[in-house]
C-alpha positions as CSV (number, residue, x, y, z in Angstrom):
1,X,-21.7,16.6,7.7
2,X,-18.3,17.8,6.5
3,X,-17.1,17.8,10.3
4,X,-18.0,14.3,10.6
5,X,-16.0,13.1,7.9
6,X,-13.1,10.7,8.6
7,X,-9.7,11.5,6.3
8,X,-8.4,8.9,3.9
9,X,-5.0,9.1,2.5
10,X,-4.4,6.3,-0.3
11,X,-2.3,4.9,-3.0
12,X,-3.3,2.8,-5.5
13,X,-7.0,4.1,-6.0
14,X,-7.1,4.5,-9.4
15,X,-8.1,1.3,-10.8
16,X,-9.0,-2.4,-9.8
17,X,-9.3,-3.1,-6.1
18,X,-8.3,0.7,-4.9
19,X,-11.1,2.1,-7.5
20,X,-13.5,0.0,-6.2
21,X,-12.8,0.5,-2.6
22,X,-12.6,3.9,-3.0
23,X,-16.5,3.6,-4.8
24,X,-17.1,1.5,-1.6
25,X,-16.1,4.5,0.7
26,X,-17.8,7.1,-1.2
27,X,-21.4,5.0,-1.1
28,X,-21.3,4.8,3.0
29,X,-23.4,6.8,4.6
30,X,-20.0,7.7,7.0
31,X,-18.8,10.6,4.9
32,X,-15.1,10.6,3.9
33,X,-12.5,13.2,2.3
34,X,-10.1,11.2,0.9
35,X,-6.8,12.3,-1.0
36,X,-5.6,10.2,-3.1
37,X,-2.1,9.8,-5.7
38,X,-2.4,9.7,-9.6
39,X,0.0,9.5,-12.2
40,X,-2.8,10.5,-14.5
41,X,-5.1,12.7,-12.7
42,X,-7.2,14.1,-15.6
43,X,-8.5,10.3,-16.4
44,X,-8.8,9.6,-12.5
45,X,-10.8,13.0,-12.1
46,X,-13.6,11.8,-15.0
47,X,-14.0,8.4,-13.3
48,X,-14.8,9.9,-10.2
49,X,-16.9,12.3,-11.7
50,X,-18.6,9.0,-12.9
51,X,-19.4,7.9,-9.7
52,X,-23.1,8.1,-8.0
53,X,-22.3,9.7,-4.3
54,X,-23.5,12.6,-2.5
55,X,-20.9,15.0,-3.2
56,X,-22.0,17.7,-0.7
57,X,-21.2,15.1,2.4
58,X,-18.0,13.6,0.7
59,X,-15.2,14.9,-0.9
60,X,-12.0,13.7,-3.0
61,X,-8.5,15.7,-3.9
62,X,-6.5,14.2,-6.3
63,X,-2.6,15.0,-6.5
64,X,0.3,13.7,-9.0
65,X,2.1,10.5,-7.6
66,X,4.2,8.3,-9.4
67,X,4.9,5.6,-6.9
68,X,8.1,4.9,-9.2
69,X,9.4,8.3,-8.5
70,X,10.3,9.1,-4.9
71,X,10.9,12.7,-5.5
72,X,7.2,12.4,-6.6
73,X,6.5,10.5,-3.5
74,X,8.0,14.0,-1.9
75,X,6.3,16.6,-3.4
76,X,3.0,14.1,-3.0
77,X,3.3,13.7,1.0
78,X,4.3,17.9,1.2
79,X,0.6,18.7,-0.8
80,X,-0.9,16.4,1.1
81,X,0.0,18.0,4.5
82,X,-0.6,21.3,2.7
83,X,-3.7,20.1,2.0
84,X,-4.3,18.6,5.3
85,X,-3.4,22.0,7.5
86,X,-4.8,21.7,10.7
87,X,-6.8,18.4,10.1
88,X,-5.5,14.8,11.0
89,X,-5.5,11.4,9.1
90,X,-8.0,8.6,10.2
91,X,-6.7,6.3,7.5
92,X,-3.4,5.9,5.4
93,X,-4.2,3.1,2.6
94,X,-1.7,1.7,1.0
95,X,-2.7,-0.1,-2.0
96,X,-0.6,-0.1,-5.0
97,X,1.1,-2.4,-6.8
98,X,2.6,-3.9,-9.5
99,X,4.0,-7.3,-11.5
100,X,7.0,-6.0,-13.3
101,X,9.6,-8.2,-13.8
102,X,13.3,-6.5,-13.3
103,X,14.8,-6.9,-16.9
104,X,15.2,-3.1,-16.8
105,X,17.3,-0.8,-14.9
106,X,16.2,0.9,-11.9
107,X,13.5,4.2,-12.5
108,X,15.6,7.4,-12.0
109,X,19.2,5.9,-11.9
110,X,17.8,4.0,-9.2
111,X,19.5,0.4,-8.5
112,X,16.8,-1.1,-7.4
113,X,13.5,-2.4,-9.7
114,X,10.7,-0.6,-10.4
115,X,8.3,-3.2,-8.8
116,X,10.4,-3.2,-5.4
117,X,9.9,0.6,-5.5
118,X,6.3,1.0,-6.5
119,X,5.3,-1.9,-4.0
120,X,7.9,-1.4,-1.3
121,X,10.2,1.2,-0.5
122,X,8.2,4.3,-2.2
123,X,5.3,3.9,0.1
124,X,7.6,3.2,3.4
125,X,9.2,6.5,2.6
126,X,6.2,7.8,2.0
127,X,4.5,7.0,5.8
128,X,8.1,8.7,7.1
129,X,7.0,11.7,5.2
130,X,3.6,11.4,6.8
131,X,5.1,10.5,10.4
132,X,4.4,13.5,12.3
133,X,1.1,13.8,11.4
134,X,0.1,9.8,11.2
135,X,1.5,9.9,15.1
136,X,-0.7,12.9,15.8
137,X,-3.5,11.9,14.1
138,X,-3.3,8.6,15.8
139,X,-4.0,7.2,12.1
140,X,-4.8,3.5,11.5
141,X,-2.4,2.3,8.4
142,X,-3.5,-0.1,6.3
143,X,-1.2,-2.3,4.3
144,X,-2.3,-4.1,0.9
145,X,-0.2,-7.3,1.1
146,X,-0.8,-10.6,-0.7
147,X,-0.5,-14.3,0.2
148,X,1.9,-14.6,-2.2
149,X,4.3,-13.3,0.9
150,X,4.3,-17.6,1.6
151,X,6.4,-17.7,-1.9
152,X,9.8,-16.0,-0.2
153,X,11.2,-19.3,1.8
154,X,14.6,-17.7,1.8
155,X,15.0,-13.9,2.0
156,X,18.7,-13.7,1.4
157,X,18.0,-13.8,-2.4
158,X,16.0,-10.3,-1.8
159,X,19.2,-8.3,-2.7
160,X,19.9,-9.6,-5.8
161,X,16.6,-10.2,-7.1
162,X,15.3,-6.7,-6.8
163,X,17.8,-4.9,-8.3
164,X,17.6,-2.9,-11.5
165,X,17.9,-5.6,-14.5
166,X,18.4,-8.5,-12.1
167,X,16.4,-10.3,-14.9
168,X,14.3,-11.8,-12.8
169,X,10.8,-12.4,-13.5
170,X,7.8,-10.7,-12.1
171,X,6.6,-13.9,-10.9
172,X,9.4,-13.7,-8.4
173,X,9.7,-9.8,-7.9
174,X,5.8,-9.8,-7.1
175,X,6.0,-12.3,-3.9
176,X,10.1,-10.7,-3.3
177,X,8.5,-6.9,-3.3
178,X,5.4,-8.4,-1.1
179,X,7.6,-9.8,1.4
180,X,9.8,-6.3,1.7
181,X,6.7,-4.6,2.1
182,X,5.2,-7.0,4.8
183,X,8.8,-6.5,7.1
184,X,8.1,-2.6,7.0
185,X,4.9,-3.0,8.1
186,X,6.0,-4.8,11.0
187,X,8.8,-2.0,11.4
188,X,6.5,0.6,11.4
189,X,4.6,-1.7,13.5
190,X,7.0,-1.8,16.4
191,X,8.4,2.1,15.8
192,X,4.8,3.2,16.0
193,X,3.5,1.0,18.7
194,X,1.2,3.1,21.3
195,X,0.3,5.8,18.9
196,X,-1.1,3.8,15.4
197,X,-2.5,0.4,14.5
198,X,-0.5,-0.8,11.5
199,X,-2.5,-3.7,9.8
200,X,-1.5,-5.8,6.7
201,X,-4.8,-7.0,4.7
202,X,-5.1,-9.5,1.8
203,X,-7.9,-8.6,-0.7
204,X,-7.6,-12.5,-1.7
205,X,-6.6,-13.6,-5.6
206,X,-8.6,-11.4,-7.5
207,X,-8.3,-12.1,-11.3
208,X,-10.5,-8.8,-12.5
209,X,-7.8,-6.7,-11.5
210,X,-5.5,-7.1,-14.2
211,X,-2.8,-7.1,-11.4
212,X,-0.7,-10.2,-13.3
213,X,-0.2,-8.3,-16.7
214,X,2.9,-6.7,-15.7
215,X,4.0,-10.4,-15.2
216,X,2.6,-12.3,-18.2
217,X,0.6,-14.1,-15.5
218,X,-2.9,-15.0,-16.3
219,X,-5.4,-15.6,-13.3
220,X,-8.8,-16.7,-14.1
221,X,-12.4,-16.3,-12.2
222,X,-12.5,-20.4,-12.2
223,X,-9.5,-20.9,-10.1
224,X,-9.4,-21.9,-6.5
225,X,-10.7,-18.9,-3.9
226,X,-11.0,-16.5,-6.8
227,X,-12.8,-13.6,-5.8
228,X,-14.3,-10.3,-7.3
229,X,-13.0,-7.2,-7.2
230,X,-16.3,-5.6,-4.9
231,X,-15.4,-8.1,-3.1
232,X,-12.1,-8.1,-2.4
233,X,-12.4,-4.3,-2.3
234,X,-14.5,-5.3,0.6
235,X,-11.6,-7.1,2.1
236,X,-9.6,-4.4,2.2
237,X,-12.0,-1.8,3.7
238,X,-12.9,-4.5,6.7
239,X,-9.0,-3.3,8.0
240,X,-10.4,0.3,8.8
241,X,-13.4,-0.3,11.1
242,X,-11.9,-4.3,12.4
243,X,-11.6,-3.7,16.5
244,X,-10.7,-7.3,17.5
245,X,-6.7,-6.9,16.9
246,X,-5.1,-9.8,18.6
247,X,-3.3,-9.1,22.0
248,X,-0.1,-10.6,19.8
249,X,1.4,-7.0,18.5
250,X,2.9,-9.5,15.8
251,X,-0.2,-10.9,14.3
252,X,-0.8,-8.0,12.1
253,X,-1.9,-10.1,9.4
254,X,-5.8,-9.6,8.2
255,X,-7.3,-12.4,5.9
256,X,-9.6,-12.2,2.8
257,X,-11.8,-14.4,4.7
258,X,-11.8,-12.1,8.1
259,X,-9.5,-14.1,9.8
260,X,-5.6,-13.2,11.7
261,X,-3.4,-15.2,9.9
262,X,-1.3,-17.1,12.9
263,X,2.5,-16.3,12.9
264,X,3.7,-19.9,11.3
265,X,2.4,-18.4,8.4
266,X,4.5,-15.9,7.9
267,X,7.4,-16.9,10.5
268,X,10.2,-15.6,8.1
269,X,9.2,-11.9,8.6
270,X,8.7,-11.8,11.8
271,X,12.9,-11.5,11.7
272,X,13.8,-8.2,13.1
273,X,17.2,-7.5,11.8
274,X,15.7,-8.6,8.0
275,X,12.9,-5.8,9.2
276,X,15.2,-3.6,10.1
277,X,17.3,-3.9,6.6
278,X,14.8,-3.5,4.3
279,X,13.2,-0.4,6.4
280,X,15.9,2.5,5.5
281,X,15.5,5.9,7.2
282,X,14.2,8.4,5.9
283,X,17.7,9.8,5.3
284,X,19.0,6.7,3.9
285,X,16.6,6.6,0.9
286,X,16.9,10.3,-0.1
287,X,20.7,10.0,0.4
288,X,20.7,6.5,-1.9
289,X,18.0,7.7,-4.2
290,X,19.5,11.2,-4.5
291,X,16.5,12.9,-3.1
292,X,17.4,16.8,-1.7
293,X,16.6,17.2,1.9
């Protein structure tokens, strides 16, 4: 069975949606290895251990990431490959994220919030640290977004709301950090076009994730299109095996109720000079972020 098994490479698997997605996978009777980041890998180790799957058939590697630090992001993507060798990638899943507002100065000297890293910038460096291999592989990568994306009418704020101790809340930075994230997927979209599929999903507004704490926002199982966390783990997982991908490269954009969002709803980032700003090079974040080369 082990030469069947399809490769998952995620972030974000440790709790809430990811944990339960990564459950999800684990239960199917497709096998997967999947390798997966932790900052705390010891407590992520005994929940998996927790878990009911047949462990002969499937198989999990868990390696130190801290989204917040990109030389972590680094040394993460160089044990992954490691780890990799010879075999490709079926599936990069992106996943984490945070609420954070920006009251405090960039992680690492760095000037920009720890949200806008964590949710942005972190895991874009992180598929150029994985190029090679994603491009060989011909790996599908899946992007977490959020309808909150709608909430960023007007983009030129971006640069001064995510900075370091910009002061502004995580009720902004959350939708602001979306939105960055959304224009490097369809960077990565265009740069990668002919070799990998590059979908953004929406698990829906999931309240049992705890995902508003880091905002002081409170989202209850009573409001409008609330959903579960099996289910909007569910969501997520319907961007791997989904074969219907509009013939619009540009409607990239997967629903939590199965549907491709059309471009009017997310018009703003369709903007290829605002994609190409907030996609750096590779270079360009380890030269800002003082990362050796």
């Amino acid at each position: 069975m082990a030469s069947l098994a399809k490769t998952v490479v995620g972030t974000g698997l440790t709790s809430g949606i990811g944990f339960e997605a990564l459950k999800q996978l684990l239960e199917q009777a497709q096998p997967y290895k999947i390798i997966l980041g932790a900052r705390n890998t010891s407590s992520t180790q005994s929940a998996i251990d927790g878990l009911q799957f047949d462990k002969a058939a499937n198989s999990t590697t868990i390696l130190p990431l801290d989204l917040a630090d990109l030389k972590g992001v680094k040394s993460f993507a160089e044990q992954t490959l490691d780890k990799l060798g010879q075999g490709k990638i079926d599936y990069l899943l992106l996943n984490a994220g945070i609420t954070n507002g920006a009251e405090e100065p960039g992680p690492n000297g760095s000037k920009w919030c720890e949200s806008y890293i964590v949710n942005s910038l972190s895991q874009h460096y992180l598929i150029h640290l994985l190029r090679d291999k994603l491009v060989e592989s011909k790996s599908r990568i899946v992007v977490v977004s959020s309808g909150a994306i709608r909430n960023v009418p007007d983009p030129s704020v971006l640069d001064e709301h995510l900075k370091g101790g910009s002061g502004t809340s995580g009720r902004t930075i959350y939708p602001d950090s979306k939105f960055t994230q959304l224009l490097t997927a369809h960077w990565w979209r265009r740069h990668l076009a002919g070799t990998n599929d590059v979908i953004a999903v929406s698990p829906g507004l999931i309240p049992g994730t705890g995902i508003g704490r880091g905002s002081g926002m409170t989202l209850t199982a009573n409001m409008p299109d609330a959903k579960s966390v099996p289910t909007g783990a569910e969501s997520v997982l319907r961007a791997f095996t989904r074969d219907d991908l509009p013939e619009d490269p540009e409607r990239i954009f997967l629903t939590s109720w199965g549907e491709w969002w059309e471009k009017s709803v997310y018009e703003v980032s369709l903007d290829k000079s605002l994609q190409d700003k907030w996609s750096p090079s590779k270079e360009e974040i380890e030269r800002e972020e003082g990362i050796s080369a």
